[in-house]
N, C-alpha and C positions, 0 to 999 in steps of 0.2 A: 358624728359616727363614733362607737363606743371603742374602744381599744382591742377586745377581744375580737367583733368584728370585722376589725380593720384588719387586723393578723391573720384571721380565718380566709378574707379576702384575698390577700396576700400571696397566703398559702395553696387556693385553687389558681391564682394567677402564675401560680410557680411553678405548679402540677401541668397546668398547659402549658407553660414553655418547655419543661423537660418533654412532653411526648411531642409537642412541635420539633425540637431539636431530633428526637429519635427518627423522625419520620422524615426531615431531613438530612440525615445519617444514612436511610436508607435511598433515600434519592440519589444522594451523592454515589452509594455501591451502585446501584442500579446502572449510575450514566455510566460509571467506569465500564463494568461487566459489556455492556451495552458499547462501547468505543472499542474496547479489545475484540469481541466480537465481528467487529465490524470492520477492521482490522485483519483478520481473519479472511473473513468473505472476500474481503478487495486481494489479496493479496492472492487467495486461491484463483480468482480470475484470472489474474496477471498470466501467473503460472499455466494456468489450462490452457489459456490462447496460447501465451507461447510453446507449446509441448505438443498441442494445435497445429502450430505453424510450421511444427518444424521439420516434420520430412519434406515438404514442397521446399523450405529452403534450402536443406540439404540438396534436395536435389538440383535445383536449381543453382545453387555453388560450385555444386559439381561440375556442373556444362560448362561454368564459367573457365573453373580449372583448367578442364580440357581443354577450349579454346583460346585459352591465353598460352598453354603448351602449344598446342598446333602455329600459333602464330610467332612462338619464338624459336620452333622448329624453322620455318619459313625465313625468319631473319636471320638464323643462323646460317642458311643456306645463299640468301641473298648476300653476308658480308663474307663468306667464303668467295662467291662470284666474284664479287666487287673487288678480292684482295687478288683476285687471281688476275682480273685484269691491269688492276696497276701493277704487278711483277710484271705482265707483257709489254706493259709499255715502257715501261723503266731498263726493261732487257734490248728492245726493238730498236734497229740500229737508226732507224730514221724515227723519229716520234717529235711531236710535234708536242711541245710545252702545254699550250692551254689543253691539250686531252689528258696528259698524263696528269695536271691539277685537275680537274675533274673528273678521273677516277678518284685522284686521294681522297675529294670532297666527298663523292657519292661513297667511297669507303668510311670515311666519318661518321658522315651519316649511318651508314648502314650497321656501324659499330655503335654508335648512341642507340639504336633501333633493339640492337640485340640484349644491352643494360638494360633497359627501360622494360624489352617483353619476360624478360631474369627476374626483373622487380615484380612486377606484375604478378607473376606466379607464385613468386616465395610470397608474395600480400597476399592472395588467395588463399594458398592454401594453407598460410598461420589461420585464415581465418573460418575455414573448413575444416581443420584444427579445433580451434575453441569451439563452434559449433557443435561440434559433433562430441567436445566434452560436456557441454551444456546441459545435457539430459541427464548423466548421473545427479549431478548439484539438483537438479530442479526435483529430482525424486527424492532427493534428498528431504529439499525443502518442503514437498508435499507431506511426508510424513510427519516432519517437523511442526506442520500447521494442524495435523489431524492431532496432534498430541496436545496444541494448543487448544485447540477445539475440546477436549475430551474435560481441559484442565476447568475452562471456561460452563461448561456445561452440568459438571459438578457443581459449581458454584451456585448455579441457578437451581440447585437440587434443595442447595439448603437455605434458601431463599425464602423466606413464610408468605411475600407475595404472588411467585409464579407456582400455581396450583401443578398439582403432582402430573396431571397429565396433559400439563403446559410444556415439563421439558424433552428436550426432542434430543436423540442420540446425535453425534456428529457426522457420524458414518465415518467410513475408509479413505472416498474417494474425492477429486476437488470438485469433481463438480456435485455432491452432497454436503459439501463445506459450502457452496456456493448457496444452496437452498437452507441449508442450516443457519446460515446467519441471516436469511431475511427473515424465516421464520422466528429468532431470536428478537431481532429488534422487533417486528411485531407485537412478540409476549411481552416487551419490556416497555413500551408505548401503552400498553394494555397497564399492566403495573403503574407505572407512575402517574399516567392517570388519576388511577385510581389515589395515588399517597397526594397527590397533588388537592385531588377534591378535601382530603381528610386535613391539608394543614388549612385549606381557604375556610372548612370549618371550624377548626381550633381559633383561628384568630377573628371569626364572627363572634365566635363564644367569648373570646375573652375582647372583644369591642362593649359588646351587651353588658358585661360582666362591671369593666371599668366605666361603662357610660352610667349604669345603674349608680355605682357606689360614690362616681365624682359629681355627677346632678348635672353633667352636660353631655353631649351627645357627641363621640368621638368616632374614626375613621380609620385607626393608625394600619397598617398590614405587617404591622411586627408585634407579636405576641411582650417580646422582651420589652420592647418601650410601653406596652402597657404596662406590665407588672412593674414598672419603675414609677411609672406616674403615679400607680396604688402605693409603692412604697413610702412615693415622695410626700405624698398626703396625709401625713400624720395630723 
């Protein structure tokens, strides 16, 4: 093989590795865009079920409240009883020991009854409390994702492989976040694809290329270790 040749060779060998490499450059954007995206979509779901969910749990909180009130209404009533009977027996001029220890016990009790239905309440309604601040953040965070979406969607604008009326606006709401992003990764499945058929050709071409020039019949699926073996071939 002549020397100019072999340079010439060389030099289409190195031509296809740079636009493999580019095509690869753009695979690499593609999966990102494609992961953030995607990202997106899950997250706006999250959010819509829960924002979904959330008057029934509200309301349902609610009930709980009240009836954790109503029952330590009723305990308070019961260890009022209970205190009022051991002052009777403790005053009563005949009273008989083991009744008067079992009022104090049933007063005990009735008093752990009343901490416990206290507890109860102040636990509920911290947490009908946060609940019910739950919905500002979440609006929050929907808008927060529509602006990720708008950022993400730009990107696929200037994108040379998703054709112009491939991109899809994000819209406002989650649940058009939610269809926006399937509709994304679709285009983007679509695209790579397509860049994926264009490097398994690159590196057919540069197999033929290096098989031609070295006089055996090779296989490699990296363009670069071809264009090495050409180099290496002086």
């Amino acid at each position: 093989m002549v020397a100019g040749t072999h340079a010439e060779l060389v030099s289409v060998a190195a031509e296809l590795e740079r636009r493999d490499a580019t095509l690869a450059r753009e695979l690499d954007s593609l999966a990102d865009v494609a992961e953030r995206a995607g990202n997106v979509r899950s997250r706006a779901e999250e959010v819509l079920s829960l924002l979904e969910r959330l008057p029934a749990e509200l309301e349902a909180l609610g009930r709980r409240v009240e009836a954790a009130g109503a029952q330590a209404v009723a305990a308070h009533a019961a260890l009022a009883e209970a205190d009022e009977r051991v002052v009777a027996l403790t005053r009563a001029r005949r009273r008989k020991q083991d009744e008067l220890d079992r009022a104090e016990r049933e007063a005990a009790t009735a008093r752990q009854l009343v901490a416990d239905s206290e507890s109860d309440v102040s636990r509920l309604r911290d947490q009908l409390a946060r609940l019910r601040a739950a919905e500002p953040g979440l609006r929050r965070e929907e808008a927060t994702l529509v602006h990720d979406a708008e950022r993400i969607a730009a990107e696929l604008a200037r994108s040379p492989r998703i054709p112009p009326e491939g991109i899809l606006e994000p819209g406002s709401s989650l649940g058009e976040l939610v269809e926006w992003g399937l509709l994304v990764r679709s285009r983007v499945l679509v695209a790579r694809a397509a860049l994926e058929g264009e490097r398994e050709r690159i590196v057919t071409e540069a197999n033929v290329l290096a098989s031609g020039a070295l006089g055996e019949p090779l296989g490699a699926s990296s363009v670069t270790l071809l264009r090495r073996r050409l180099e290496e071939d002086v």
